[in-house]
C-alpha positions in Angstrom: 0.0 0.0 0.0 1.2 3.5 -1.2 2.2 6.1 2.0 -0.2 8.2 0.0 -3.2 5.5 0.6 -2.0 4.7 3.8 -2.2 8.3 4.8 -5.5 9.4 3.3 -7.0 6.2 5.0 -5.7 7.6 8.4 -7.3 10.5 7.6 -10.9 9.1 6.6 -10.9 7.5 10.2 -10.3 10.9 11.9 -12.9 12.7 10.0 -15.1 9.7 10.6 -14.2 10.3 14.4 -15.0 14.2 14.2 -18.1 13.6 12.1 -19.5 10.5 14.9 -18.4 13.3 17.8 -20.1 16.4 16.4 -23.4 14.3 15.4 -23.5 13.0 19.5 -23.3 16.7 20.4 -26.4 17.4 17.9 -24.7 19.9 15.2 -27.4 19.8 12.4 -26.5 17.5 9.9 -25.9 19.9 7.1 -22.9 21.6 9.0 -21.8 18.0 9.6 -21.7 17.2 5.6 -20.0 20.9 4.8 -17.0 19.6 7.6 -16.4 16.6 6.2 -16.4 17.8 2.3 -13.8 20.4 3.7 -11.4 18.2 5.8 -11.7 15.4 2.5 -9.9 18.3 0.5 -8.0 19.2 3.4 -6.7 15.7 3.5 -6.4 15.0 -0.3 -4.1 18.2 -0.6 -2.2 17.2 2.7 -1.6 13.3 1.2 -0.5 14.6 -2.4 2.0 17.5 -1.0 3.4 15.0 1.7 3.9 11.9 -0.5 4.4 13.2 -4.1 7.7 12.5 -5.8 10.3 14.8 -5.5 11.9 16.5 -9.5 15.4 15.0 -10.5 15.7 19.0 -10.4 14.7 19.7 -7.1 17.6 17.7 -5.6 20.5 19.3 -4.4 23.6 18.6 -5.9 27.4 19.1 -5.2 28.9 21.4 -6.9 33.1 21.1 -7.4 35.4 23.4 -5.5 35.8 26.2 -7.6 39.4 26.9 -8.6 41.2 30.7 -7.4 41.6 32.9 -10.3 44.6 35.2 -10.2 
């Protein structure tokens, strides 16, 4: 399983948490549905910045001691 699966399945179960919790303290349901579409996209974006690959030209490479010019 991908870290990107992994993660965005932790983070169903925590809005799943939050959305059981505010439903037991009676928040109308609509408010409930508006919190969980928000913290899905808030959990998509955090998954794909956290586990996306990395550009060949975003590494940091070693450049050779430059040579003293006289």
């Amino acid at each position: 399983m991908s870290s990107f699966a992994t993660y965005l399945i932790g983070f169903l179960i925590l809005i799943g948490g939050l959305g059981l919790a505010a439903y037991l303290l009676n928040i109308p349901a609509m408010w409930i549905g508006v919190g969980v579409i928000v913290l899905i996209g808030i959990g998509v974006l955090s998954a794909t910045s956290r586990t996306k690959m990395r550009d060949p030209a975003d590494t940091p490479t070693t450049r050779p001691p430059s040579s003293p010019t006289s």
